[in-house]
matplotlib code that plots the C-alpha trace (Angstrom):
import matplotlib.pyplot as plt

x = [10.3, 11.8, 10.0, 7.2, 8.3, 6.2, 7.1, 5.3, 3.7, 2.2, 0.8, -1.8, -1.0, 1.5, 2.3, 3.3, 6.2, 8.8, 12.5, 15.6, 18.2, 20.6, 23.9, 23.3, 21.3, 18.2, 15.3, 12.6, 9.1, 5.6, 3.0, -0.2, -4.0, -7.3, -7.8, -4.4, -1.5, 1.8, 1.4, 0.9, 2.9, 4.1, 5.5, 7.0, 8.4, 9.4, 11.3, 13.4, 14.4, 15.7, 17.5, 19.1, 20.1, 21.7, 19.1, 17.1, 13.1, 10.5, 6.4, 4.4, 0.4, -1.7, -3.4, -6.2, -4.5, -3.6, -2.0, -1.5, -3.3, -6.4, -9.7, -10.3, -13.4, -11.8, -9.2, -8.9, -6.6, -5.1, -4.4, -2.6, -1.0, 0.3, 1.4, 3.3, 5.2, 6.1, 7.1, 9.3, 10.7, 11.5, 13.0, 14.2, 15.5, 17.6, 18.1, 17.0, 13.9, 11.6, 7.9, 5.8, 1.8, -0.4, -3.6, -4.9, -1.2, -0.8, -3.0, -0.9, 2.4, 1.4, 1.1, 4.3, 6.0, 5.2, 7.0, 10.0, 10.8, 14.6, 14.2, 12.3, 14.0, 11.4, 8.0, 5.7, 2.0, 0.3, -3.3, -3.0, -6.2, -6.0, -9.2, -11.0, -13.4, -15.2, -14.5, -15.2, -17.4, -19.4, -20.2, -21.1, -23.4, -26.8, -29.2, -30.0, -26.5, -25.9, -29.0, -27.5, -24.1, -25.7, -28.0, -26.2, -22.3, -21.3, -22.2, -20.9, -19.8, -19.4, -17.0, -15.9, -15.4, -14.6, -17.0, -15.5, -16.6, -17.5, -18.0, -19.1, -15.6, -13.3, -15.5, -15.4, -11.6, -11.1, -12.4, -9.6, -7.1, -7.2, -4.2, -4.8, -5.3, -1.8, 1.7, 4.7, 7.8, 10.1, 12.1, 12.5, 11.7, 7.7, 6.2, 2.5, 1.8, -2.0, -4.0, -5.8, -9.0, -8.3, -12.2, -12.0, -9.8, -10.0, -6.8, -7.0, -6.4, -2.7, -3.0, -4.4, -1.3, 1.2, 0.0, 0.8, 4.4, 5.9, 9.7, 9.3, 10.8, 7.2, 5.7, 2.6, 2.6, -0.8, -0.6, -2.6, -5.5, -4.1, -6.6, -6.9, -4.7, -1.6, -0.2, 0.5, 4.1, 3.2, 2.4, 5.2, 7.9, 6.9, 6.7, 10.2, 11.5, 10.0, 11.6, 15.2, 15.1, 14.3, 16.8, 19.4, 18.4, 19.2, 21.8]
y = [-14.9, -12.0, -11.5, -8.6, -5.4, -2.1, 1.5, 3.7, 6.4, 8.2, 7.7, 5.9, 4.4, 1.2, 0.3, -3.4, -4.0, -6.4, -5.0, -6.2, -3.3, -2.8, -0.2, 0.3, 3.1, 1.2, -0.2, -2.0, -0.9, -2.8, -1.3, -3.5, -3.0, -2.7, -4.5, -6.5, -7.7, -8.5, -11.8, -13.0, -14.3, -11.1, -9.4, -12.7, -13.1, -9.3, -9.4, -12.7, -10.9, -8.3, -10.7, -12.4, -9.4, -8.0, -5.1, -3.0, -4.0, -3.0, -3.2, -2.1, -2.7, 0.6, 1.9, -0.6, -2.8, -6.8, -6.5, -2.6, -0.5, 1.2, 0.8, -0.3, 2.0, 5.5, 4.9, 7.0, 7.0, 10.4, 8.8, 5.7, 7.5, 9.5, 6.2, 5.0, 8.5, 7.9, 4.6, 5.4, 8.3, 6.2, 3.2, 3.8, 7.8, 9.5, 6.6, 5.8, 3.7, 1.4, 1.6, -1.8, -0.4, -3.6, -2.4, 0.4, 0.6, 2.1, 4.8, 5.3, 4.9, 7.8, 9.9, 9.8, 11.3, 14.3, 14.1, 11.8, 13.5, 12.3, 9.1, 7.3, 5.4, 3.2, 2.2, -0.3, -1.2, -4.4, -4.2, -0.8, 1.0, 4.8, 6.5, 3.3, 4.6, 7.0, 5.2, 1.9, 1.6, 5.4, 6.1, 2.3, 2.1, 1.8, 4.0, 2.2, 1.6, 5.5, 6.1, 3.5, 5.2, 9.0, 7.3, 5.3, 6.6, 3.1, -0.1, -3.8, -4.5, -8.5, -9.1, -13.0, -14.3, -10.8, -8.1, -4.3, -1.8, 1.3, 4.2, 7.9, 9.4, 7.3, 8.5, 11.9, 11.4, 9.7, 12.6, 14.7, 12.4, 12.9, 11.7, 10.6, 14.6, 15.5, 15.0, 13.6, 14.9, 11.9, 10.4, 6.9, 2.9, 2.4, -0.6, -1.9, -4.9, -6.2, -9.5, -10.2, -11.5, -9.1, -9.3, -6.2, -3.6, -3.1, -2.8, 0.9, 1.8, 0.6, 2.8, 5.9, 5.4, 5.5, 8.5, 10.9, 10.5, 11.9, 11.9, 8.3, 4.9, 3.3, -0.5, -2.2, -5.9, -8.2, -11.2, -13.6, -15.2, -13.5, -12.4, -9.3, -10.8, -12.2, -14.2, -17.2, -18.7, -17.4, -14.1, -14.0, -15.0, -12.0, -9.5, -10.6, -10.4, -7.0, -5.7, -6.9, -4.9, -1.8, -2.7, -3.5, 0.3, 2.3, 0.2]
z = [9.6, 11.8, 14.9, 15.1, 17.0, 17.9, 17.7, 20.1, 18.0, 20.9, 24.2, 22.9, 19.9, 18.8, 15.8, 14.7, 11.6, 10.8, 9.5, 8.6, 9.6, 7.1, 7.3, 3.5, 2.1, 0.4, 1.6, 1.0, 2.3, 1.9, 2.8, 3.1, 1.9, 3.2, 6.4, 5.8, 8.2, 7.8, 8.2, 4.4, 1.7, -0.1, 3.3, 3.9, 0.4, -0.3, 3.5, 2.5, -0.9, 1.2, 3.7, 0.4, -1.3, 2.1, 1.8, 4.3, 4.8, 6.5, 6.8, 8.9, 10.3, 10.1, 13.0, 13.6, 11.3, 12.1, 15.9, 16.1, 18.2, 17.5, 16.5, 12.6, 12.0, 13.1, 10.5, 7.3, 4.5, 6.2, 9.5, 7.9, 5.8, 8.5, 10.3, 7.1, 7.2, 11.1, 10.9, 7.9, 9.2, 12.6, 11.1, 7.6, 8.5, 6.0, 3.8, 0.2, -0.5, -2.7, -2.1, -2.8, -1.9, -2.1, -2.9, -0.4, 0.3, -3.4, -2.2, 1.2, -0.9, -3.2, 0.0, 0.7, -2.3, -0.4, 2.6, 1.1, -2.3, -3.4, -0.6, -3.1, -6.0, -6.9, -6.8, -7.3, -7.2, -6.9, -7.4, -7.2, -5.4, -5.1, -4.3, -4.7, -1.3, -3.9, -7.7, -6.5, -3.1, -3.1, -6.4, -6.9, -3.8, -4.4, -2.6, 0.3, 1.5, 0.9, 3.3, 5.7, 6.1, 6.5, 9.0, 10.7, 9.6, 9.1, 6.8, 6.5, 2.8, 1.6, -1.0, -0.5, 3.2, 4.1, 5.5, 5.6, 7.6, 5.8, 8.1, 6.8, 8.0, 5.7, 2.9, 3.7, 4.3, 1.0, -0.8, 0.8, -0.2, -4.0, -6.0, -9.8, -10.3, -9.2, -10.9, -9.6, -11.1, -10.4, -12.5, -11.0, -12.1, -11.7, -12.3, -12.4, -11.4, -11.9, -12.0, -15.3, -13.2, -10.4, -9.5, -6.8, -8.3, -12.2, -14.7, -15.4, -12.0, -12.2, -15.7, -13.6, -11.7, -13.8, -15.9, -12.8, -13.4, -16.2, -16.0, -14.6, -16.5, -16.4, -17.3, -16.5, -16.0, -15.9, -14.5, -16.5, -14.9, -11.4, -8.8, -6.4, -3.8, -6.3, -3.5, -5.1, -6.5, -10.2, -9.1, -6.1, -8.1, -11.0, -8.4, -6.8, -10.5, -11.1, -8.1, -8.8, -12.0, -9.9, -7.2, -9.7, -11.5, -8.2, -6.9]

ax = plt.figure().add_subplot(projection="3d")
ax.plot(x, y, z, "-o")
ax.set_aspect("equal")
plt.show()
């Protein structure tokens, strides 16, 4: 794989992301989940689509994120989203773009219809997670870990082999971050991809998603027996497949 780079947001702050530079006008972006790098298999697989089809590519690590700078816990979905638009903005400029939001990164990719209106020609979701800080962590926490985090404005969550940090601030900021109550009035290819066992982020959310567009050409694919994650061949090879269609839509 390419090697990593870093883009100097600020004084303080650098950001890690792979690209593949390309003269022609479309993109590629991934943008990864909760706590994720750009390490894995779908950054890897989604960047050597791009190579092959002689497209543009890029994804990037969050503040706080994998090897970027910054300390995980003051994170929020309104400083990485923030970063995303930066990055973007940086690297990709005036040029067209597919958004592929793993996860969290649904969340931050839906943030960014905002600032890039006619940029984006397609999207999709895998595992799709918006607002999942409130629908699937606070309003699912039992009392005690709710007591914990005013207390102490933090908590350590299990799920797996993984422990998350949960502080009071990305709540808060969560709240402020609302999208499944807005529209967006595009009108390109959206797809949903989602595993049939996905364990951490239920089916509907990739059906919450695709409700806020209404001009859009919309599908939702599950991946039988697939997981949260949907980083193995099976899952890789439908979200490459998924992705041509859209590529081959704009293009």
């Amino acid at each position: 794989m390419k090697k990593f780079k870093f883009l100097k947001i600020s004084h303080a702050k650098k950001l890690r992301y792979i690209d593949n530079y390309s003269k022609e006008k479309l993109y590629l972006i991934f943008l990864p989940g909760f706590m994720s790098d750009i390490e894995g298999k779908k950054p890897q697989t989604l960047f050597k689509f791009a190579k092959k089809n002689k497209l543009g590519f890029l994804a990037l690590e969050y503040s706080g994120h994998g090897k970027s700078s910054g300390i995980f816990t003051r994170g929020n979905i309104s400083i990485w989203s923030n970063d995303t638009k930066k990055v973007i903005k940086k690297i990709v400029g005036k040029k067209n773009f597919i958004l592929i939001g793993s996860s969290m990164g649904a969340w931050i990719a839906l943030n960014q219809f905002k600032y890039f209106k006619t940029q984006i020609k397609g999207f999709i979701g895998i595992g799709a997670a918006p607002e999942f800080l409130s629908r699937l962590m606070w309003n699912k926490f039992p009392k005690k870990i709710k007591e914990e985090i005013f207390k102490t404005g933090k908590t350590l969550i299990k799920s797996g082999d993984y422990e998350y940090p949960i502080t009071l601030q990305l709540i808060k900021d969560g709240k402020k971050n609302k999208v499944l109550n807005k529209r967006i009035n595009s009108g390109i290819n959206i797809t949903m991809i989602h595993g049939q066992n996905d364990e951490v982020v239920p089916i509907v959310f990739s059906r919450y998603v695709l409700k806020l567009f209404n001009k859009a050409k919309k599908k939702i694919s599950i991946i039988k027996n697939g997981d949260h994650s949907l980083s193995d061949h099976k899952a890789l090879t439908k979200i490459v497949k998924e992705l041509d269609i859209i590529v081959k839509n704009v293009i």
